[in-house]
C-alpha positions in Angstrom: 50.9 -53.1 30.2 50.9 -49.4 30.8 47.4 -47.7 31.2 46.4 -46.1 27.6 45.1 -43.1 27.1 43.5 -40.8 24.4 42.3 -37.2 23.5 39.5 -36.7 21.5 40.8 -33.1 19.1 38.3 -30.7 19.8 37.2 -30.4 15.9 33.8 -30.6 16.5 34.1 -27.6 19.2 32.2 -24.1 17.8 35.0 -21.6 17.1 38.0 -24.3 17.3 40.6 -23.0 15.2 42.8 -24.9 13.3 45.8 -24.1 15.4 44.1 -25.2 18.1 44.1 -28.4 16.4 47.4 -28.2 15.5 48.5 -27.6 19.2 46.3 -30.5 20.5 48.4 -32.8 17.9 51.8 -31.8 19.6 50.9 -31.7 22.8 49.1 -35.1 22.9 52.5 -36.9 20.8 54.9 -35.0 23.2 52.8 -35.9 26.3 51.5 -39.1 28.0 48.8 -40.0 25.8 48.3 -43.1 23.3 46.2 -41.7 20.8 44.4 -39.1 19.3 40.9 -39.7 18.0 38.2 -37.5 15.5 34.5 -37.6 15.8 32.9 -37.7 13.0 29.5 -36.2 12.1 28.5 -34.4 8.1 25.9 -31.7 9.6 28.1 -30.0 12.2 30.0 -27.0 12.5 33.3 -30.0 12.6 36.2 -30.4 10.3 36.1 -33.2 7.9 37.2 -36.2 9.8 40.3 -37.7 7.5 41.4 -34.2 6.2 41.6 -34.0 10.2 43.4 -37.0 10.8 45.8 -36.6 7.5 47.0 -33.4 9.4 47.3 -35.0 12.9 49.5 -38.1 11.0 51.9 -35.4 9.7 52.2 -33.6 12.8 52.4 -36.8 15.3 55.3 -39.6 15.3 54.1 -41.4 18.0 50.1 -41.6 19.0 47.8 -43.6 17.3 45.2 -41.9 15.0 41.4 -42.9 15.7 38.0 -42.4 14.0 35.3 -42.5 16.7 33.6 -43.3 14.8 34.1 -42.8 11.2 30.6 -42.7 9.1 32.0 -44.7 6.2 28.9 -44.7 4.3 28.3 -41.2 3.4 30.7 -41.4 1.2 31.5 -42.8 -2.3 32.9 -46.7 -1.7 36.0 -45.4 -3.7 36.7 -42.2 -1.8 36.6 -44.0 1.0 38.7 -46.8 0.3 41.5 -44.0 -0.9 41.6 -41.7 2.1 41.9 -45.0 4.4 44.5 -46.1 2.5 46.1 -42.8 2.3 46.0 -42.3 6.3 47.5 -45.5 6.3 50.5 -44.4 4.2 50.9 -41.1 5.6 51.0 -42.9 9.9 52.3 -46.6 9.0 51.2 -48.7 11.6 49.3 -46.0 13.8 45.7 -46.1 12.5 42.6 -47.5 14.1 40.0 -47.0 12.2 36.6 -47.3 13.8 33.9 -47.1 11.6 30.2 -47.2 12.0 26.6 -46.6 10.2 25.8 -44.0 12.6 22.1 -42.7 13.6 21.5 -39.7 12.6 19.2 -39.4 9.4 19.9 -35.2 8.6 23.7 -36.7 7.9 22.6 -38.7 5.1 20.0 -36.3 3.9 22.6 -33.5 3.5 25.0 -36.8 1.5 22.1 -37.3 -0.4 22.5 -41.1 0.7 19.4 -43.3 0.8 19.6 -44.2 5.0 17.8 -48.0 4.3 21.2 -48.4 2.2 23.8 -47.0 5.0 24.8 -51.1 6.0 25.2 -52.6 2.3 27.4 -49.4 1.6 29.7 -50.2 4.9 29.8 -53.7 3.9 31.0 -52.8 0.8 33.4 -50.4 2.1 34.7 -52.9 4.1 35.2 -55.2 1.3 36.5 -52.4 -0.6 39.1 -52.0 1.9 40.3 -56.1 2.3 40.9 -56.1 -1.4 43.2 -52.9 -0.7 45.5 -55.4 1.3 47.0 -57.1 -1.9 46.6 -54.9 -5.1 47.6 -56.9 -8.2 48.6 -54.0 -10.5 45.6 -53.5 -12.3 45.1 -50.1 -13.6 41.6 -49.9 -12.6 42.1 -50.5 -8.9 42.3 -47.9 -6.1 45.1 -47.4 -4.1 47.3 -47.0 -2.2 47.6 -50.7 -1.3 46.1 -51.2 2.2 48.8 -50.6 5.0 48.5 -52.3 8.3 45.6 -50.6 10.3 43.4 -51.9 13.3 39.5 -51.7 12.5 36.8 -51.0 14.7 33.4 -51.8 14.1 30.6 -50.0 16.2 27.1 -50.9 16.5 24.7 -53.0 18.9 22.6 -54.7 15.7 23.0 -58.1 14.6 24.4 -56.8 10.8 27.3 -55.1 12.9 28.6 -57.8 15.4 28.6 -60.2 11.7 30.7 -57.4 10.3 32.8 -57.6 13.7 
């Protein structure tokens, strides 16, 4: 197996423009590496990690598309559920989603999410996510239906390797 490689986008970098971005995304499909990956953070001068990553799957064909690591839980279990789902759709087969609680309270004060909450929300969203795999029609579910994607939980607790 060939060695595999991946570029972090520099969306979290002051001043980085969104053709920057743009330029990373072609440059890292055209080139040598495997994937490109989004960090993820709420107070930061970054930009929003899936509107990120929705604009890397429409200008890549080939790399991989990575959260590192998404911070599932400050947002709403349904919004959540759709923009996976939609990333999904929009790079078939070419999204690992890495997804974690995260440690950094002033990110869930600016969400206005209670922190002691941040793991029942993930677990949720992961639950969220498995029913995604087989929708059955129903009007009141959200979609898309669940594509195939790789997920990867981060964390050194014991409520994260039982997720894992």
């Amino acid at each position: 197996m060939p060695n595999e490689i991946g570029v972090l986008l520099p969306n979290g970098v002051p001043g980085c423009s969104g053709e920057t971005i743009r330029a990373w995304c072609r440059l890292a499909d055209d080139g040598p590496f495997s994937s490109v990956g989004v960090a993820d953070r709420y107070v930061y001068v970054n930009t929003e990690t899936m509107m990120t990553l929705a604009a890397a799957a429409v200008l890549t064909s080939r790399v991989r598309l990575m959260s590192a690591a998404f911070l599932g839980p400050l947002r709403p279990v349904p919004l959540f559920a759709k923009q996976v789902a939609t990333l999904a759709a929009l790079a078939p087969g070419r999204v690992s989603l890495g997804v974690a609680i995260g440690n950094r309270t002033n990110d869930y004060d600016a969400a206005r999410i209670d922190w002691t909450r941040r793991g029942r929300i993930l677990d949720e969203q992961l639950a969220t996510l498995e029913a995604l795999r087989d929708l059955d029609g129903d009007d009141n579910q959200v979609g898309p239906q669940l594509g195939d994607i790789e997920i990867l939980i981060g964390g050194a607790s014991d409520p994260a390797l039982r997720r894992m």
